[in-house]
C-alpha positions in Angstrom: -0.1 -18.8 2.7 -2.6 -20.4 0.5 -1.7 -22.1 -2.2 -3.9 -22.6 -5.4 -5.6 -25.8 -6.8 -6.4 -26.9 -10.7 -10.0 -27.1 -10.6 -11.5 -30.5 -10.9 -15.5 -32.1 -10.9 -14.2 -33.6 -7.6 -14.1 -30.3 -5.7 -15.7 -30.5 -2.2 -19.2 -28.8 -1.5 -18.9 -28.6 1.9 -19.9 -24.9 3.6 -17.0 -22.6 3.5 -17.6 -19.6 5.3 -19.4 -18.9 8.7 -22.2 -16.6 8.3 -21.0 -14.4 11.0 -18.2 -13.7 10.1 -19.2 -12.6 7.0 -21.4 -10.1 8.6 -18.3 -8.7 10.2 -17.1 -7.3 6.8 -20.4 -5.1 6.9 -19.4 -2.7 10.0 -18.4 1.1 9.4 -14.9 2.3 9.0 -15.0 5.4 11.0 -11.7 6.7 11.3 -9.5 7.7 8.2 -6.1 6.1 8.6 -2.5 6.9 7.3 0.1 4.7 7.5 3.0 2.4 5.9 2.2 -1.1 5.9 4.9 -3.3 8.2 3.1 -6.3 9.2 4.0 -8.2 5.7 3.8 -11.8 4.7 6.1 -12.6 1.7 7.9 -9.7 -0.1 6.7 -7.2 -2.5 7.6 -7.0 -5.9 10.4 -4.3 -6.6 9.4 -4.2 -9.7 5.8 -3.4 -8.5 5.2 0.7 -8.5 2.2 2.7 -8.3 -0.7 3.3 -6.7 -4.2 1.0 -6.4 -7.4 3.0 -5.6 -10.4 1.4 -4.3 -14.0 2.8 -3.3 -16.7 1.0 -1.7 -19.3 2.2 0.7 -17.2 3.0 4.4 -20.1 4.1 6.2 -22.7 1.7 7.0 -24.8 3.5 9.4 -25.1 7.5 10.5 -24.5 8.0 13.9 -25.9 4.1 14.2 -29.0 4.6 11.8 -28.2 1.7 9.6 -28.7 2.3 6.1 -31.1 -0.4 4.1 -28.7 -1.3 1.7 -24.9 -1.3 1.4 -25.0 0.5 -1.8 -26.8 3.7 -0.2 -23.4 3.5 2.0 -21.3 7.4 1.8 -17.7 6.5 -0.1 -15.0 5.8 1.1 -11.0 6.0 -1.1 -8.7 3.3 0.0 -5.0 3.9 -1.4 -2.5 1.7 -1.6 1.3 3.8 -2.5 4.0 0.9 -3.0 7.4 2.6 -3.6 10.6 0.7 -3.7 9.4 -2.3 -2.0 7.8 -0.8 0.4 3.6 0.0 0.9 1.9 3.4 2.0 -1.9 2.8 2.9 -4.8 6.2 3.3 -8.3 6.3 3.5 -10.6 9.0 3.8 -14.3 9.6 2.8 -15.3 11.2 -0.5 -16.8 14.7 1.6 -19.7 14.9 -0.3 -22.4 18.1 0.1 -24.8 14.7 1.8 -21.8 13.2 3.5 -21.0 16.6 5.6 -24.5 17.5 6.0 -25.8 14.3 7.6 -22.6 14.4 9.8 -23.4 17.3 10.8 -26.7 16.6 11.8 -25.8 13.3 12.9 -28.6 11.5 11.4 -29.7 10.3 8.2 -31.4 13.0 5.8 -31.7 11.6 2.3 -33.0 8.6 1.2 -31.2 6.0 -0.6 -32.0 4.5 -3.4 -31.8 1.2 -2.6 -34.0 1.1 0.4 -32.4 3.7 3.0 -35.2 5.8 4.3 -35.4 9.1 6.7 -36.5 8.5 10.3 -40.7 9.1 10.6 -41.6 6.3 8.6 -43.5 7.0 4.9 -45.0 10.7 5.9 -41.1 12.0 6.5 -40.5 10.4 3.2 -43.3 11.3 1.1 -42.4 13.4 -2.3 -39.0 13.7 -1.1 -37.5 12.6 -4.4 -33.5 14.3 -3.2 -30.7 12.8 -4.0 -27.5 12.7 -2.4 -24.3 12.0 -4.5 -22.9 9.3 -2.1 -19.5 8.9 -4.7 -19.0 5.2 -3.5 -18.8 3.0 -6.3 -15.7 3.7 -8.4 -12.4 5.7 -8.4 -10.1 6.2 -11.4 -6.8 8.5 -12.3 -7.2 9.7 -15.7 -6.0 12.8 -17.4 -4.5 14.0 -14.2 -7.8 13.8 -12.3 -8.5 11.5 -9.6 -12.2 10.8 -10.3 -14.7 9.4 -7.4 -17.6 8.0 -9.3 -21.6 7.3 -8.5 -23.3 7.0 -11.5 -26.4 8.8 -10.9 -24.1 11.9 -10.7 -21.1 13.7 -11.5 -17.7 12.6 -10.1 -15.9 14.3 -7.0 -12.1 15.2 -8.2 -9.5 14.1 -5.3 -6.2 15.0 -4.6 -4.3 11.7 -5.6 -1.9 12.3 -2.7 -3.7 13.3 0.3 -7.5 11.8 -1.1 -8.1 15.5 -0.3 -11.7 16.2 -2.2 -11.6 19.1 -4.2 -15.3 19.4 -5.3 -17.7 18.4 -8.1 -15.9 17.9 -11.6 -18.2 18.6 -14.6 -15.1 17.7 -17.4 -14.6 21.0 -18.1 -17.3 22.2 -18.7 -19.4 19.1 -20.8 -21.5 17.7 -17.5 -24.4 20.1 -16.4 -25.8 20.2 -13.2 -26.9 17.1 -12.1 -25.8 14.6 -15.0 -24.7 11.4 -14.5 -21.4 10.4 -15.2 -21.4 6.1 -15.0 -19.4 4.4 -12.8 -18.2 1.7 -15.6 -15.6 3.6 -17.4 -13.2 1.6 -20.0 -10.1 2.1 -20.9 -9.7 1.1 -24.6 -5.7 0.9 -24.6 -5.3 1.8 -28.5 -7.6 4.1 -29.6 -7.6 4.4 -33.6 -8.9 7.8 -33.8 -6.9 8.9 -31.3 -3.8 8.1 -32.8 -3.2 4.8 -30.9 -3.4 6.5 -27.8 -5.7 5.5 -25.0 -8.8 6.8 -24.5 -11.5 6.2 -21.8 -15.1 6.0 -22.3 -17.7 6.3 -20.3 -21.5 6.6 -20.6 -24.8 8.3 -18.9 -28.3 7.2 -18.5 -31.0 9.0 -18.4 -34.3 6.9 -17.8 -37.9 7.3 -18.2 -40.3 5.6 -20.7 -37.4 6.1 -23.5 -34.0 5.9 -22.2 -31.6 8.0 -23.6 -27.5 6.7 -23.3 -24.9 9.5 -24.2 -21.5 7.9 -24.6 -18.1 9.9 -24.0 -14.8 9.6 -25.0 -11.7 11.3 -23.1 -8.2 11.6 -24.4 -5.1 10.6 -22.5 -5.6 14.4 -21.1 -8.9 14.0 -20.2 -10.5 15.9 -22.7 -13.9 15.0 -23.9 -13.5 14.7 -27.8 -15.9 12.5 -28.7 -19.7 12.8 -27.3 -22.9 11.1 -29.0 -26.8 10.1 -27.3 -29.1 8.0 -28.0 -32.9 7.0 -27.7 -33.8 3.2 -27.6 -36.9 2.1 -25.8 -38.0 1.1 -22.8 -36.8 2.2 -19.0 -32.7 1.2 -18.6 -31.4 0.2 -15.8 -28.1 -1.0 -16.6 -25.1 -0.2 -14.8 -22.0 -1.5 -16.8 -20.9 -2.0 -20.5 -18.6 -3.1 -22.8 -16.4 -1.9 -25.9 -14.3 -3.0 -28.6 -12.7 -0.8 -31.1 -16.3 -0.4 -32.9 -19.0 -0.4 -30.3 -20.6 -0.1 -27.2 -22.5 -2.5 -26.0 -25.4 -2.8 -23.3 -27.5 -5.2 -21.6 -31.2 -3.6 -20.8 -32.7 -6.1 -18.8 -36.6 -6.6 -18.8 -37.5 -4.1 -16.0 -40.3 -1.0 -15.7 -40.6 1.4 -13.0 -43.1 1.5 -10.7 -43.1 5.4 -9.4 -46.1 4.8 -7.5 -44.4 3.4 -4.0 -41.5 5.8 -4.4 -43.3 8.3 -4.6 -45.8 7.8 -1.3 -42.4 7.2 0.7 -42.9 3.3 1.0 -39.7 2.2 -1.4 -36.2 3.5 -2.2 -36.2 4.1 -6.4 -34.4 1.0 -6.9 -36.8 -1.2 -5.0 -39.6 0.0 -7.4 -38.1 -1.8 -10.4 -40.3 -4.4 -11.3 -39.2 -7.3 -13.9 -40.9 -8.9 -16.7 -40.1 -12.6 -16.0 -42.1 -13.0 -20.0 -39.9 -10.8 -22.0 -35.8 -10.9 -22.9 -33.1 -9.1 -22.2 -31.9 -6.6 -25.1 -28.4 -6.3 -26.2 -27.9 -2.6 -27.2 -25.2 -2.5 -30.0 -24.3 1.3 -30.2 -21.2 1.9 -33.2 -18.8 4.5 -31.0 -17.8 6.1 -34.5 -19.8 6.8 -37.7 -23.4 6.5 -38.6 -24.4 2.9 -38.1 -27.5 2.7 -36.5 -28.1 1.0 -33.2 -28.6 -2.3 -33.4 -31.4 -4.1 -30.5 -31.1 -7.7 -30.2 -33.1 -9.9 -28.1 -31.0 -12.4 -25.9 -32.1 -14.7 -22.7 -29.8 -13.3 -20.5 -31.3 -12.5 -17.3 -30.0 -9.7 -15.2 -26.4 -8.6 -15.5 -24.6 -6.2 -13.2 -21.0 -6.5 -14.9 -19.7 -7.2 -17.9 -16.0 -9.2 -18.2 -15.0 -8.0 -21.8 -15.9 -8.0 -25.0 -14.2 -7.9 -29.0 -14.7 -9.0 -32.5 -13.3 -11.9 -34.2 -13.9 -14.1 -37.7 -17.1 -11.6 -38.1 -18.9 -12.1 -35.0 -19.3 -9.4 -31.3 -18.5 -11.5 -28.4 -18.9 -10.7 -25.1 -18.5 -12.3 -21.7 -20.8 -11.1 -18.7 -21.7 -12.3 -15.2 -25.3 -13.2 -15.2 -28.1 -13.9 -13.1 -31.5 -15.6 -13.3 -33.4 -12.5 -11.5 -32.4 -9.4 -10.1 -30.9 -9.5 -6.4 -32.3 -7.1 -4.1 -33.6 -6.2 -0.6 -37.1 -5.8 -0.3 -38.5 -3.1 2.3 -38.8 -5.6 5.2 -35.6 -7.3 4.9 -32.4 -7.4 6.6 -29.0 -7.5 4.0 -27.4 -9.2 6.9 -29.2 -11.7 6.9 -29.2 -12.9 3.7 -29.2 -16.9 3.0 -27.2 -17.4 0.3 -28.7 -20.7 -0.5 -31.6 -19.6 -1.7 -30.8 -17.0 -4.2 -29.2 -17.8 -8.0 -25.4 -17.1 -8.2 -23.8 -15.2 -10.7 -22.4 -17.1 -13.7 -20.0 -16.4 -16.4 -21.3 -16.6 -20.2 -20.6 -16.1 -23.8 -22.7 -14.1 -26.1 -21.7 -14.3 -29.6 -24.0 -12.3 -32.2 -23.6 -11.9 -35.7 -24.9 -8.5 -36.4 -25.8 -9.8 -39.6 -28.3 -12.0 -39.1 -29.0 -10.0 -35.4 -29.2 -13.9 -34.3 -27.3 -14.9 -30.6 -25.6 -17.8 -29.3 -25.5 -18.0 -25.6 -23.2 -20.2 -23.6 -22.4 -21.3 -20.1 -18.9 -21.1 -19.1 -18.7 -20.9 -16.0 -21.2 -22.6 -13.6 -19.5 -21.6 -10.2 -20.8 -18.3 -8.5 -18.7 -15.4 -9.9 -18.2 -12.0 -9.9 -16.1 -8.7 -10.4 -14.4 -10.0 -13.7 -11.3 -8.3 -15.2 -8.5 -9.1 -18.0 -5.4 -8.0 -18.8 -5.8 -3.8 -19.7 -4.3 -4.7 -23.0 -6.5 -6.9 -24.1 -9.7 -4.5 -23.3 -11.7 -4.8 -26.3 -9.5 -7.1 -27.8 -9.8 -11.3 -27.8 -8.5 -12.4 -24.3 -6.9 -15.8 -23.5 -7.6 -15.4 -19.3 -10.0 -13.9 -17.3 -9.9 -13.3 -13.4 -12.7 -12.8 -11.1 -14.0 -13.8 -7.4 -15.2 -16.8 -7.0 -16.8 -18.9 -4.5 -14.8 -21.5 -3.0 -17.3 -24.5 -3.4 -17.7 -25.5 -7.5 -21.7 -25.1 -6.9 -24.7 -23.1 -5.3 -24.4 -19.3 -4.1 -21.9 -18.1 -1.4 -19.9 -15.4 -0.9 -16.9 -14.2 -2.5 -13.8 -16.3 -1.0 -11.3 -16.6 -4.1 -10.1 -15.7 -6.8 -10.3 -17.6 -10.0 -8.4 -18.1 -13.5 -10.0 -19.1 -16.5 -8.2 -20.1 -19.4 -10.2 -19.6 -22.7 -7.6 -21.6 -25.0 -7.1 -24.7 -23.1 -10.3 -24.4 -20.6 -8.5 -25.0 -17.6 -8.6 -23.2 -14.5 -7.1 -22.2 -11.4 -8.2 -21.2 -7.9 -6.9 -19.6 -5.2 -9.0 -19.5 -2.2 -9.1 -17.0 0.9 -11.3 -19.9 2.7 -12.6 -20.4 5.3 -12.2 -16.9 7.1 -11.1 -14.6 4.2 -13.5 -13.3 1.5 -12.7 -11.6 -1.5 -13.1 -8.1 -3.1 -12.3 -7.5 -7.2 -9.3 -8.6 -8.2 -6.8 -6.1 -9.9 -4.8 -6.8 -13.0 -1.3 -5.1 -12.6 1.0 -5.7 -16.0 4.6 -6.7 -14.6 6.7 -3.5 -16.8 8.1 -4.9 -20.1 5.9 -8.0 -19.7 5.0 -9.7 -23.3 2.9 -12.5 -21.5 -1.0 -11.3 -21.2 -0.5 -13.5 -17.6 2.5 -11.9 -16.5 1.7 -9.5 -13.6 0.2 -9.5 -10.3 -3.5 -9.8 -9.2 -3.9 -6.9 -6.2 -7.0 -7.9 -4.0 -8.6 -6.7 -0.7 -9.1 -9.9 1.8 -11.4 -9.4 4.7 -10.3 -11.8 7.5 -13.8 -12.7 9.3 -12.0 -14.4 12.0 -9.4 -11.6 13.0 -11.8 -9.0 11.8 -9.3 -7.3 10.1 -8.5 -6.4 6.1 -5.5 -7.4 4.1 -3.9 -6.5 0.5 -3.2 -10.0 -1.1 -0.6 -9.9 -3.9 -0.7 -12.9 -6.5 1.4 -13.9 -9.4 -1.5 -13.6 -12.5 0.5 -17.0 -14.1 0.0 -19.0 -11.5 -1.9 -17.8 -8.4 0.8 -18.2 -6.4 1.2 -15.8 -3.3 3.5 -13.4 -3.8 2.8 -11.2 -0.3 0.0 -10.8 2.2 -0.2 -6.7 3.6 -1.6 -6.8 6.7 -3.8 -4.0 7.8 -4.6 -2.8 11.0 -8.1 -2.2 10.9 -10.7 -3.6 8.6 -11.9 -2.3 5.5 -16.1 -2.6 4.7 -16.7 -4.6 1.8 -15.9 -2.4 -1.2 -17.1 -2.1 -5.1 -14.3 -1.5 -7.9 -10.8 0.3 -8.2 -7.6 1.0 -10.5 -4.1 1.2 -10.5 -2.1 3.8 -11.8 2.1 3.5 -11.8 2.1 6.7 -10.4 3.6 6.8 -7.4 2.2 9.8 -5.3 4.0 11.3 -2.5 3.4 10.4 0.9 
C-alpha cells in the first residue's frame, strides 16, 4: 500500500507515469459485469454503507470506429454496493435511443460534439446537426430517482438496483422535449427556504448570441419548487457552477461560436468554439431567491471546467475553481492518445474573492501543482471549508496525468499527498462522512485507480484525515477512465 507524504518544495520532478500505460485506461469496457468484490487489500470500514455511483464514457469505439474524443464516448454506471463489510460491484451502459441504435447498426451514426464524426468524410456529415443523448457524464440518487446526466439533455432514470434504464425523465413534467438538464448539480445540505432541508440545484443552458441560464431547485423528494431564467450576454459555454445559500455563480469564459465549420461537416460543435485571448472571463453572480439583479464581473480567469466550492464570509463571495490558461481540446487532425502532456497548461487551483459592492476581484494562486476533480466535505457545500480534495499529479510542477489524490488544508496551508504512482492514475475522489462524524475530515475518500501496468481497475478507500489506506478493491477488469459520481447510504439489493 502507499503511504502518503507532507508536501514539501523538495518534491522530485522526475516523470511519473509511462505514456503507454496511460493509454491503456482509454480501451472500451464491453461487457457489463456483476459481481462481489473478493480480491481485497486491507479491510473495509463496517461502519462504511451505501452505495457509490460513477459514470464515465465505457465505450470508446463502435464496433472499432473510434470516436474523436472521449467525451463523445456512450455512458457507462459503475456501482459500488458495500453491505456489512462486504463490496457488490455492476456496470451496465445507460441504453440510450443512440446507444441501441448504433449497436444495432454496428457503426457510428451521430456525430459527437467534440470531434466524433459519421463514416464518408464531410459530405456524410454535412447539415446533420443530430444529437444523440450519450448520458455519460454524471449519475446522482435524489428524490428516489437514479438520474444519468449529459448536460445537453434530459437525464435517463435507472433502476438503482439492477442500473436497469427506465427511459427519459423530464421531472415530472417541468423539462420539455429536448431541454438540457446540466450535469453539475449541488447539493446545498441546509436549504433555508426549504425548511433546512436539502435541496439540489441544478441549471440549463441554452446558447446562442444571448445565453439564457434557468436554474432549478428540487426538494428532498425531487420536486421542482423553485425555477427562474435568465438572459446575460454573450455565447456560454460553461459546464459547472457554484452556490452558497444566496447565489449561483458562473464562470463564462471568453469564447464565440463559429457555426460555419459545423455546419459544412468539417468540426464537431465543440471544436467550433473559438476564444478571445483579448477579453476576460465573466463571473455571473445570479441571487437563487428574490429580485436582485444579476450581477457580471470581469475576472482574468481563463478557462474553468470545475468549480471546488464556493460561500460568503466577513461580506465578500469566494470561490475556489480549477483553472486553465486556454481551453484544452482536440483539434480535427489529432489523436487524444497521443497527447503530450508537457506542452499543454495544467489545471490550477485558485481563489476568487469579490465584493459585490464594489463588483472589484481578487484572484489568487493556491495551488500551483496540476489539479483537478475538486470536492469537500457535503456539509460544507456552500458554506466556508477548512479541506479540499482533488487529483493531483504526482510531480509538484508541469502537466501530467492524474496519479493522486491531494489534501489541502486552508487554515494551516499544509498539505498531504497520496500518490497511485507510477502505474496507477486517478479518477475524482469521493467524500464519504464517517455516520456521527463532527470532524469535517472524518470519513473516507472513495476513488477509482486504473492500474496501467496490470491493466486492470481498483476501488481505493482512504481515511479523509490522513490519507492513509484504509483498503484497496480489486477488480477484475478495467474500468475506462470516467467523469463524476455520488454516494448514497442506501444500500440497494443485490
Amino acid at each position: 500500500m502507499q503511504t502518503p507524504t507532507q508536501l514539501n518544495q523538495t518534491s522530485s520532478t522526475s516523470l511519473s507515469y509511462s505514456l503507454d500505460e496511460w493509454r491503456k485506461g482509454y480501451r472500451s469496457l464491453q461487457d457489463e459485469h456483476e459481481y462481489w468484490i473478493d480480491e481485497i487489500e486491507g479491510q473495509i470500514p463496517a461502519e462504511l454503507q451505501g452505495t457509490l455511483f460513477r459514470n464515465g464514457p465505457g465505450l470508446l469505439d463502435v464496433n472499432g470506429q473510434r470516436i474523436h474524443h472521449p467525451f463523445d464516448g456512450d455512458g457507462m454506471i459503475c456501482a459500488f454496493t458495500f453491505q456489512d463489510g462486504r463490496a457488490h460491484f455492476r456496470n451496465r451502459f445507460v441504453q440510450t435511443q443512440g446507444y441501441l441504435e448504433e449497436q444495432e447498426a454496428g457503426k457510428i451514426l451521430y456525430r459527437g460534439v467534440f470531434g466524433t464524426q459519421k463514416l464518408g468524410g464531410w459530405l456524410a456529415n454535412l447539415l446533420d446537426f443530430r444529437l444523440k443523448n450519450i448520458a455519460n457524464t454524471n449519475v446522482i440518487y435524489w428524490g428516489d430517482k437514479l438520474l444519468a446526466l449529459w448536460e445537453a439533455a434530459e437525464p435517463h432514470r435507472l433502476d438503482p438496483s439492477t442500473l436497469e434504464t427506465l427511459g427519459l425523465d423530464d421531472l415530472d413534467g417541468v423539462l420539455q422535449p429536448g431541454s438540457a438538464f446540466a450535469a453539475h448539480p449541488r447539493v446545498d445540505p441546509n436549504c433555508a427556504l426549504d425548511d433546512g432541508n436539502a435541496c439540489l440545484v441544478n441549471f440549463a443552458i441554452k446558447p446562442g448570441l444571448s445565453t439564457t441560464i434557468t436554474i432549478y431547485e428540487l426538494d428532498v423528494s425531487g420536486k421542482v419548487v423553485r425555477q427562474h431564467s435568465h438572459a446575460v450576454p454573450g455565447f456560454g459555454f460553461m459546464h459547472d457552477f457554484a452556490i452558497t445559500p444566496n447565489y449561483c455563480i458562473f464562470f463564462q469564459a471568453p469564447v464565440s461560436f463559429n457555426p460555419l465549420p459545423y455546419l459544412l461537416g468539417l468540426k464537431g460543435a465543440g471544436q467550433s468554439l473559438n476564444v478571445q485571448t483579448d477579453r476576460p472571463s465573466q463571473a455571473i453572480i445570479i441571487p437563487r431567491h428574490g429580485d436582485a439583479p444579476v450581477q457580471t464581473i470581469p475576472v482574468e480567469a481563463g478557462f474553468i471546467f470545475h468549480h471546488a466550492n464556493a460561500f460568503e464570509q466577513d461580506g465578500k463571495l469566494c470561490v475556489d475553481s480549477i483553472c486553465y490558461a486556454e481551453l484544452p481540446a482536440v483539434g480535427p487532425n489529432e489523436d487524444y492518445l497521443t497527447v503530450k502532456f508537457d506542452r499543454l497548461a495544467p489545471g490550477q487551483l485558485w481563489r476568487f474573492e469579490f465584493d459585490l459592492t464594489t463588483q472589484q476581484v481578487h484572484p489568487q494562486l493556491v495551488e500551483p501543482r496540476c489539479c483537478e476533480f475538486p470536492v469537500v466535505h457535503p456539509d460544507r457545500v456552500g458554506r466556508p471549508n477548512r479541506y479540499t480534495y482533488m487529483g493531483a499529479a504526482h510531480a509538484p510542477t508541469g502537466n501530467a496525468p492524474l496519479q493522486a489524490i491531494l489534501k489541502l488544508d486552508w487554515q494551516t496551508d499544509d498539505r498531504l499527498l497520496w500518490s497511485a504512482a507510477p502505474h496507477g492514475f486517478v479518477s475524482e475522489p469521493i467524500f464519504v462522512p464517517r455516520p456521527d462524524s463532527t470532524a469535517e475530515d472524518e470519513g473516507w475518500l472513495l476513488t477509482l485507480v486504473f492500474d496501467g501496468q496490470q491493466e486492470r481497475s481498483k476501488l481505493v478507500i482512504l481515511n479523509a484525515s490522513d490519507l492513509q489506506e484504509v483498503a484497496q478493491l480489486k477488480l477484475k477488469h478495467h474500468i475506462p477512465y470516467g467523469l463524476h459520481g455520488n454516494f448514497t447510504s442506501h444500500s440497494f439489493k443485490v
